[in-house]
C-alpha positions as CSV (number, residue, x, y, z in Angstrom):
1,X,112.9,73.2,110.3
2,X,110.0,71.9,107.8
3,X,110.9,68.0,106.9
4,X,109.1,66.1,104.6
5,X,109.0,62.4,103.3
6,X,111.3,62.7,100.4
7,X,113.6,65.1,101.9
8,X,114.2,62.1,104.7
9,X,113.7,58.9,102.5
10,X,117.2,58.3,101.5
11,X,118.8,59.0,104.9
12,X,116.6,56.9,106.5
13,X,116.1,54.0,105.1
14,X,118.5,51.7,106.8
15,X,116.3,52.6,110.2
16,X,112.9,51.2,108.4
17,X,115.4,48.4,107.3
18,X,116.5,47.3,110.5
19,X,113.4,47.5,112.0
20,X,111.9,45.3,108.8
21,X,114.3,42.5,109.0
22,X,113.6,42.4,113.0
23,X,109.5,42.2,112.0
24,X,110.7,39.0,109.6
25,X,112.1,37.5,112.3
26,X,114.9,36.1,109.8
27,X,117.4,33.4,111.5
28,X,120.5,34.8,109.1
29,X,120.9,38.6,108.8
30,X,123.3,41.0,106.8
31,X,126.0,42.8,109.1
32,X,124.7,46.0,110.4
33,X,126.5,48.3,108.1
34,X,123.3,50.4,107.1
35,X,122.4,50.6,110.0
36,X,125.6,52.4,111.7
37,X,126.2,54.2,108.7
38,X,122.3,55.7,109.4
39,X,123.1,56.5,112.9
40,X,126.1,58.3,112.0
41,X,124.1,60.8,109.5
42,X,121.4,60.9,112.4
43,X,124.0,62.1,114.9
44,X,125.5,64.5,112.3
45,X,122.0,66.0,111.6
46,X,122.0,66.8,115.1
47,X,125.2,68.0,116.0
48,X,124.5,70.5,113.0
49,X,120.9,71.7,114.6
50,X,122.2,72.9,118.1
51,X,121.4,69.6,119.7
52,X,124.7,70.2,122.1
53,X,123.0,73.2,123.4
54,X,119.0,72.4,123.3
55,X,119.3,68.4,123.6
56,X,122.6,67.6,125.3
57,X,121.1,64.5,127.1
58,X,119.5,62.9,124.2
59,X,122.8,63.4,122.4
60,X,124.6,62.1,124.7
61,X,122.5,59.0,125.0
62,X,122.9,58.9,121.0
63,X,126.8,58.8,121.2
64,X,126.9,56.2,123.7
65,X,124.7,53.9,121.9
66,X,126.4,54.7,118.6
67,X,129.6,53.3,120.6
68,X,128.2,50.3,121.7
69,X,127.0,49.0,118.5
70,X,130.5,49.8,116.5
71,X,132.2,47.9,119.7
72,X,129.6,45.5,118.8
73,X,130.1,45.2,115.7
74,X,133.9,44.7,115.3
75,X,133.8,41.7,118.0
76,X,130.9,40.4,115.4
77,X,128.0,40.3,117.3
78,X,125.8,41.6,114.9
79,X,122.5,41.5,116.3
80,X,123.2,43.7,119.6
81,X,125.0,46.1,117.3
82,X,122.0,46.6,115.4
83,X,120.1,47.0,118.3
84,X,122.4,49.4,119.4
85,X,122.5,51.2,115.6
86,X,119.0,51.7,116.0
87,X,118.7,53.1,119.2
88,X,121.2,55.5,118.3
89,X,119.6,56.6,115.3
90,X,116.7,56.9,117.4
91,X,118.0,59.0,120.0
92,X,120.1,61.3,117.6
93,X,116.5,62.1,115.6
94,X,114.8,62.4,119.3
95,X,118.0,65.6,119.8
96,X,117.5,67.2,116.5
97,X,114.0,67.4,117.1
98,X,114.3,68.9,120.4
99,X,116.6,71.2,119.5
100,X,114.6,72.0,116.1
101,X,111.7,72.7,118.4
102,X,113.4,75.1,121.1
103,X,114.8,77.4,118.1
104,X,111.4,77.1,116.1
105,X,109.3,78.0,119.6
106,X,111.6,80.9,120.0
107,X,111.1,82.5,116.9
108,X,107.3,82.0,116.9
109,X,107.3,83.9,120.2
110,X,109.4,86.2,119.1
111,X,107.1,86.9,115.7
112,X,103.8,86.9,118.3
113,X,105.4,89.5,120.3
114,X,106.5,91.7,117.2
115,X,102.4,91.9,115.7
116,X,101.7,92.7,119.5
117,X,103.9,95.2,119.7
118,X,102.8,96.1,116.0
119,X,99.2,95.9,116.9
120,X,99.2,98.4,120.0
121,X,101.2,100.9,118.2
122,X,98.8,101.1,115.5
123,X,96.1,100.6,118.4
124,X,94.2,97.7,115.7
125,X,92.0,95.5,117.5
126,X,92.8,91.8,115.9
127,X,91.7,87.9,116.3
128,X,93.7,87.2,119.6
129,X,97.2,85.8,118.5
130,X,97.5,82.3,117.8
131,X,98.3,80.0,120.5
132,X,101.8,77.5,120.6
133,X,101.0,75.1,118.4
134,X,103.5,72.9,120.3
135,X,101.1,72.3,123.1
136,X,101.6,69.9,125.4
137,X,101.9,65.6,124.3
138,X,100.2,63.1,126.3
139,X,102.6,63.0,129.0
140,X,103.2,59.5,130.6
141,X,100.8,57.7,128.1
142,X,101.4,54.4,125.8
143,X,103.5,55.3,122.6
144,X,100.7,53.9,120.5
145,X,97.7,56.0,122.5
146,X,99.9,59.1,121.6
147,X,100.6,58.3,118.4
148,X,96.8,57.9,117.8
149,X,96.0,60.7,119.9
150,X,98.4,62.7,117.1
151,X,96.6,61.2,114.1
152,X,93.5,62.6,115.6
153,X,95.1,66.0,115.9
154,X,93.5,68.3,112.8
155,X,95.9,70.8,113.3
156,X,98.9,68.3,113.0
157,X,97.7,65.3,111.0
158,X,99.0,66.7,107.6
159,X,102.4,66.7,109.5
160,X,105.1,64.6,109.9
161,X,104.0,61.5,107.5
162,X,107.6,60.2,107.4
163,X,108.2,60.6,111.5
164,X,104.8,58.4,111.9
165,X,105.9,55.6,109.3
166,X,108.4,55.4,111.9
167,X,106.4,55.5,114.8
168,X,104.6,52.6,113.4
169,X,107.6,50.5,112.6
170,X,108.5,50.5,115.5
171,X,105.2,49.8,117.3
172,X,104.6,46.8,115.2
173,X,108.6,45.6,116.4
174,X,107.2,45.7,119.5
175,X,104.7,43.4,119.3
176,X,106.8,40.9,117.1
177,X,109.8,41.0,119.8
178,X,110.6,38.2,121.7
179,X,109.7,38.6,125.8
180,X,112.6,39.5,126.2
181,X,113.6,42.4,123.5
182,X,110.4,43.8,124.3
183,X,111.5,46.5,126.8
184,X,114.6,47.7,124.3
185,X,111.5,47.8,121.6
186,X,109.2,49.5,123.7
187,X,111.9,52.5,124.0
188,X,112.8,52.1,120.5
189,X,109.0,53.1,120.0
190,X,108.6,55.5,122.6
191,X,111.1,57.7,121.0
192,X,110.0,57.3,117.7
193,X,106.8,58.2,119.0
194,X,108.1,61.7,120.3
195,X,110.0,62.2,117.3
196,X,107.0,62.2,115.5
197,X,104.9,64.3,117.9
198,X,108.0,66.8,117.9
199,X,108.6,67.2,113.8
200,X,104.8,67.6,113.5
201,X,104.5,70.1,116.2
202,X,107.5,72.0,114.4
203,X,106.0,72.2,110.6
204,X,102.8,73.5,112.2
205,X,104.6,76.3,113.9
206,X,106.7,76.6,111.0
207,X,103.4,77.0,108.6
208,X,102.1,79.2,111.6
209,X,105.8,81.3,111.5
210,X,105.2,81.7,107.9
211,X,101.3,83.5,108.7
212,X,102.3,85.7,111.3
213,X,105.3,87.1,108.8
214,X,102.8,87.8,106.2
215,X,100.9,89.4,108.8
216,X,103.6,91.6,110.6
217,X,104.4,93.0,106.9
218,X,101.2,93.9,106.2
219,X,101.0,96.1,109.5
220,X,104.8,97.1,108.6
221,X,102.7,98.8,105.7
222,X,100.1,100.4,107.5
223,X,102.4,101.5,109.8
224,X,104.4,103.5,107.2
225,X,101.1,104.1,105.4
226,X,99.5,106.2,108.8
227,X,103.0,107.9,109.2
228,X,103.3,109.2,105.6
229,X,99.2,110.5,106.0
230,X,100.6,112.3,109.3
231,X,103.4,113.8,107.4
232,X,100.8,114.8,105.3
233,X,98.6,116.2,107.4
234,X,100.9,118.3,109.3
235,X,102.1,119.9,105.8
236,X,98.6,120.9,105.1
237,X,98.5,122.8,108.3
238,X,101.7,124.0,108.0
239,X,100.4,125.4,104.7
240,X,97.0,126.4,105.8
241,X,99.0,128.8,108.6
242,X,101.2,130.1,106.2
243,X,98.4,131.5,104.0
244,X,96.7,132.5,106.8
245,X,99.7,134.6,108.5
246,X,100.3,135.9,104.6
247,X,96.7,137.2,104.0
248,X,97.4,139.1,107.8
249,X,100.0,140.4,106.4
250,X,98.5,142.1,102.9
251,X,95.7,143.7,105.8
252,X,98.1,145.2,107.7
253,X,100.2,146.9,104.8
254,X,96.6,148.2,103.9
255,X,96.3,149.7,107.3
256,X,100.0,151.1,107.4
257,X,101.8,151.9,104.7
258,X,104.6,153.2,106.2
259,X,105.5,149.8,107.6
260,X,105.6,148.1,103.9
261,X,108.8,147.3,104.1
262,X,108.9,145.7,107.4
263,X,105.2,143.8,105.9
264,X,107.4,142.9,102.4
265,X,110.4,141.0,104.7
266,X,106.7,139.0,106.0
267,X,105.4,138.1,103.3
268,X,109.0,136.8,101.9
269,X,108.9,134.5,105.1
270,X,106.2,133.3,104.5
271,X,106.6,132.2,100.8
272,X,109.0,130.2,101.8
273,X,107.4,128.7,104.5
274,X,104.9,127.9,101.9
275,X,107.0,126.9,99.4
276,X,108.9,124.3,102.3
277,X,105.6,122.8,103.6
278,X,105.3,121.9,99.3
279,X,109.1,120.6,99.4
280,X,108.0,118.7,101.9
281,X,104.0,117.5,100.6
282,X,106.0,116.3,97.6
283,X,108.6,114.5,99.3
284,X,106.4,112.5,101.5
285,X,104.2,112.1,98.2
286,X,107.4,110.4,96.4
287,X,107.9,108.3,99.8
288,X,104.7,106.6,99.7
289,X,104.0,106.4,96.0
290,X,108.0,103.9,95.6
291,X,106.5,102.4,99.4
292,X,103.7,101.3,97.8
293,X,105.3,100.6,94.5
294,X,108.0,98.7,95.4
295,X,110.4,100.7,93.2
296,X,112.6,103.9,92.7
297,X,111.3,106.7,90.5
298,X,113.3,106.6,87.6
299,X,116.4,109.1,87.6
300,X,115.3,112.6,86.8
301,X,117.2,116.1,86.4
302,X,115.1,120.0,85.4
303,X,116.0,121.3,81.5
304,X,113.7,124.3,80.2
305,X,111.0,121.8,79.7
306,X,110.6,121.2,83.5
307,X,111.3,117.7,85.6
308,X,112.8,115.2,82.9
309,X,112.4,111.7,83.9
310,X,114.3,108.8,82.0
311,X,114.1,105.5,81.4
312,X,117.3,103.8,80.4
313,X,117.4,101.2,77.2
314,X,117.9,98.2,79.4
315,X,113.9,98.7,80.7
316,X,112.8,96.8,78.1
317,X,113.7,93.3,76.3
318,X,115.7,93.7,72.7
319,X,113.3,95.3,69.8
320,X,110.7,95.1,72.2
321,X,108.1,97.3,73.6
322,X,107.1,95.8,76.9
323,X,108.9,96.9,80.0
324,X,110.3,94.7,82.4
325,X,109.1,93.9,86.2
326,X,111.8,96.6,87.5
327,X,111.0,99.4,85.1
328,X,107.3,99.0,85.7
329,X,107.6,99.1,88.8
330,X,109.5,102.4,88.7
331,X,107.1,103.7,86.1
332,X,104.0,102.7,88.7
333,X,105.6,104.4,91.5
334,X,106.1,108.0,88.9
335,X,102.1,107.6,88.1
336,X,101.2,107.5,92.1
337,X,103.6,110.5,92.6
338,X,102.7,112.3,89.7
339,X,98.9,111.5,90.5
340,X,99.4,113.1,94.3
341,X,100.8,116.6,93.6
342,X,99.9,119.3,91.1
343,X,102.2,119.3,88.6
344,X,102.0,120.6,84.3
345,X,101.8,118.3,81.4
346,X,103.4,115.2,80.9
347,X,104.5,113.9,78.0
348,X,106.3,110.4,76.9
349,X,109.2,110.8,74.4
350,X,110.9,107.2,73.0
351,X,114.3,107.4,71.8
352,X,116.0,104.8,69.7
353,X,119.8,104.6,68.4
354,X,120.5,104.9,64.6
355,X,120.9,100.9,64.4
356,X,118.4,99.0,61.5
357,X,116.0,101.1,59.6
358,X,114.3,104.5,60.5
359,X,111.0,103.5,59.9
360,X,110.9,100.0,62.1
361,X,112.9,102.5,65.2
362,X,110.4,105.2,65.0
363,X,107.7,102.6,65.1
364,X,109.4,100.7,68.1
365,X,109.8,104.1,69.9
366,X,106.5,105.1,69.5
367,X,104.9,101.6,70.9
368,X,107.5,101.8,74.1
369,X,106.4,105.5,74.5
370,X,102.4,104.0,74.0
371,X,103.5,101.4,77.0
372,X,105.0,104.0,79.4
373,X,101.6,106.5,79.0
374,X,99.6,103.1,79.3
375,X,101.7,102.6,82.8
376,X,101.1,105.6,84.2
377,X,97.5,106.2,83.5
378,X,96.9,102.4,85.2
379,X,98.8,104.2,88.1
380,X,96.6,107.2,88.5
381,X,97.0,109.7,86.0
382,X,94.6,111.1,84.1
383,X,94.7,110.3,80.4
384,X,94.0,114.3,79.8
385,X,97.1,115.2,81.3
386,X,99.9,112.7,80.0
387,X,100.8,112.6,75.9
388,X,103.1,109.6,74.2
389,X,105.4,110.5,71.0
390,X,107.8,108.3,69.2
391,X,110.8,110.5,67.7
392,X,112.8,107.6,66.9
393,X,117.0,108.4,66.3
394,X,115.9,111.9,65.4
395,X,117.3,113.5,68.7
396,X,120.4,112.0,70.2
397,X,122.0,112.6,73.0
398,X,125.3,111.1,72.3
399,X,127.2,109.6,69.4
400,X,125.7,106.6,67.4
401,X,129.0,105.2,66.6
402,X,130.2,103.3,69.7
403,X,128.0,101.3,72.3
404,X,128.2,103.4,75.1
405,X,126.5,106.3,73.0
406,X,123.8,103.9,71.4
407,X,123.2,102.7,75.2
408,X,122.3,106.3,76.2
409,X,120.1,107.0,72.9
410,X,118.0,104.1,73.5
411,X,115.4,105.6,75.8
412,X,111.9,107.4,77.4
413,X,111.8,110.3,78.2
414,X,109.2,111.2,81.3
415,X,108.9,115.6,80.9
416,X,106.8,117.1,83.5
417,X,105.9,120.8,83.0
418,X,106.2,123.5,85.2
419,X,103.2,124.7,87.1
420,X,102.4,127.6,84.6
């Protein structure tokens, strides 16, 4: 729970009201409709955080007080049903709160013990983990040495402005009470006091929660990012045996050549443990490089000219040539692949549909094809190895005279050739 002056202003306005026109000391006040009405929403706000479960006393102690002042108020005494409005209000903020801080202390703890976890997997050494930012308040102390003792907080001054407007409200009620509203005020203040130490203690774990996330997914990363070099790793060696067992193999059909055949049925084996531990480098490669990109290679499918990769129409805007966050993405994570295993040639066809004139399509399919190449150097591929070339609606792959056909003639092209 993160509150903030504005977010609050409206709904409680009829506290900072009541507690006003008590400071004025006026002889005739309005009825105490605000007031109750405020209570109500207070009480609300709390029932809806959990208070039932986390702050049953304080809720309790709202409900009663909220039932006093409309008893109050319908035999017309006015003033104690204000007193009673407020109190309510007060108590009702002082349960949300509470509750509010239980469920926000849970989850930090539950976030410090995931990058612990996190930490000793990946056996980092890290600055030690934050400590509770709730800490501890100035336990049986004044309401007006705590709230100064939270002003002087660093970590939680920015925190809570609207709770400590509050807090001071009701500390200055106190000192313009009569002798013998003083005690009521002195409560009033000492749980506005705690409401403010509470909602500042929760937007610094909050802002805290918000770190630690940030951090856990960057060790979520490495995590995968050690993993995939692993993978890696252990297809290199499963590759470095295979050629090793093979090149046994041609020595000992030197040595025998009346066990050929039986050497042949080897060397088959171990082709295709070869060729599997390359399945596999290339996998792993394709893994990392959309891990890292954020994105999917684009859809692909093998013709004569090798691994075909292609971008739909929809990758880039209307008559223009610059590809959209998804599609570069996609094409970012086809340049990291691409730039991780051997591979051919790659070239860039654009395609266009047969709609407006041939010259203004073949120039718009040559500058998307341009933008793709651009893409994929800036991901890793050498500019030696990838080519761009507009055709324009000289090669379609489906008829020009319904949507649906256009839709699949507007497109790029990614071919890959074969290893030769």
């Amino acid at each position: 729970m993160q509150t903030s002056f504005a977010h609050f202003r409206r709904a409680l306005q009829a506290p900072l009201a009541g507690i006003a026109i008590l400071l004025a000391g006026c002889a005739t006040l309005p009825p105490p409709t605000a007031e109750l009405d405020a209570a109500q929403q207070a009480l609300a706000r709390a029932e809806a955080a959990d208070a039932e479960q986390y702050a049953a006393a304080d809720l309790l102690r709202a409900r009663d007080a909220l039932s006093r002042a409309q008893a109050a108020m319908a035999r017309g005494r006015d003033a104690e049903a204000r007193e009673a409005a407020l109190a309510a209000s007060a108590d009702a903020d002082l349960a949300r709160v509470r509750s509010s801080a239980e469920t926000t202390r849970a989850e930090f703890r539950q976030q410090q013990d995931g990058i612990a976890g996190l930490r000793a997997r990946l056996q980092m050494e890290g600055e030690p983990l934050s400590m509770d930012p709730f800490g501890e308040p100035m336990a049986g102390a004044p309401p007006v040495q705590r709230l100064q003792a939270l002003d002087a907080d660093p970590r939680l001054n920015p925190f809570a402005q609207y709770e400590r407007l509050q807090a001071r409200q009701a500390l200055a009620a106190v000192d313009a009470a009569s002798r013998s509203k003083q005690p009521a005020a002195l409560a009033l203040a000492d749980r506005r006091v705690g409401i403010a130490e509470q909602a500042a203690r929760i937007e610094a774990t909050r802002r805290e929660i918000d770190r630690l996330e940030r951090e856990r997914s960057e060790l979520l990363v490495e995590a995968s990012r050690r993993d995939a070099e692993r993978a890696r790793a252990e297809a290199e060696r499963l590759r470095i045996e295979a050629q090793v067992q093979a090149e046994e193999a041609a020595r000992l059909r030197a040595q025998a050549e009346q066990a050929e055949a039986v050497l042949d049925s080897a060397q088959i084996d171990q082709g295709a443990k070869v060729a599997a531990a390359r399945e596999k480098e290339a996998a792993l490669a394709r893994q990392e490089a959309e891990l890292v990109a954020g994105a999917k290679l684009p859809p692909s499918r093998r013709d004569a000219r090798g691994e075909v990769f292609t971008l739909a129409g929809d990758a880039f805007a209307s008559g223009q040539a610059q590809l959209t966050a998804g599609a570069a993405a996609s094409i970012k994570a086809l340049g990291l692949y691409l730039a991780a295993v051997p591979g051919g040639a790659v070239q860039v066809l654009g395609h266009t549909d047969s709609q407006g004139e041939e010259a203004a399509n073949q120039a718009l399919s040559e500058r998307r094809a341009q933008q793709v190449r651009a893409t994929l150097v800036s991901a890793g591929l050498t500019r030696g190895r990838v080519d761009a070339q507009g055709v324009g609606e000289s090669e379609p792959v489906a008829d020009n005279a319904n949507a649906a056909g256009r839709a699949k003639n507007r497109r790029v092209e990614i071919v890959v050739a074969d290893n030769p």
